[in-house]
N, C-alpha and C positions, 0 to 999 in steps of 0.2 A: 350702446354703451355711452355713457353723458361722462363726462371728462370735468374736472372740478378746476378750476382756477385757484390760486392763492387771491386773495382780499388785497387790492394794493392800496387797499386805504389805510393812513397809519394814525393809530392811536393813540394819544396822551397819554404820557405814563404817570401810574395811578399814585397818589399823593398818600403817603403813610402817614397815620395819626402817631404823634407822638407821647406816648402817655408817659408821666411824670409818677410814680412810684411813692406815696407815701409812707415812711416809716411807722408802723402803727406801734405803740409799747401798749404793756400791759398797764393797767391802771397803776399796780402797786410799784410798778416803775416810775411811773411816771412824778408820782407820790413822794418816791425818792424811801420807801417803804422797805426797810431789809427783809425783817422778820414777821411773819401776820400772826397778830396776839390771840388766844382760844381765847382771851375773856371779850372778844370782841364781836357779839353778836350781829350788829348789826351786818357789819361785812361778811360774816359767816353764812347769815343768812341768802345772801344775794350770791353766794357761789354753790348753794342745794337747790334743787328740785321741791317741788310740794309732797313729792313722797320721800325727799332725804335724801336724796341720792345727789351725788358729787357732781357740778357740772364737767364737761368735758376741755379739755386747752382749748377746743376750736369755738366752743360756743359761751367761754366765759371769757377767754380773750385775754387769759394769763400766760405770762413765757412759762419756761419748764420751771425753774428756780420755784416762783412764785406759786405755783401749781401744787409741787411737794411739798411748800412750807404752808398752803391752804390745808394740803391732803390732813398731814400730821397736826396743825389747830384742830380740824374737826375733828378728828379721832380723839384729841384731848379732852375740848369741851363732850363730846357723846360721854367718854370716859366718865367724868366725872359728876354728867350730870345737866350740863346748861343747857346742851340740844338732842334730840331726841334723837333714836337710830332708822324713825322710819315713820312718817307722816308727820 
């Protein structure tokens, strides 16, 4: 039967990285942007998909606010005609 020792060698205790947190805002925050306009295609454009579809909060990088007030633009503009509802 082998008998195990405790290690008396003592080790430097491990040094923790300190990470620094940046506050990311959404574009249209940042903008200083209340309301997102349907007649404004271009930024319309850059929050759909190639097949039309809404980007996601996490992958368009809009807080909640700005998100719903994208959601209800596109459903305007579809509405009425300036962006199509599917490619």
């Amino acid at each position: 039967m082998r008998f195990f020792t405790k290690n008396t060698k003592t080790l430097p205790p491990k040094k923790r990285r300190t990470r620094t947190l940046e506050a990311t805002k959404c574009r249209f925050c940042r903008e200083k942007i209340e309301e997102i306009d349907y007649k404004d295609l271009a930024v319309l454009q850059k929050l759909v998909t190639g097949q039309g579809k809404h980007f996601t909060r996490k992958r368009s990088g809009n807080c909640a606010t700005h998100q719903r007030s994208s959601r209800r633009a596109l459903k305007h503009a579809r509405f009425i005609g300036l962006m199509p509802f599917c490619g």
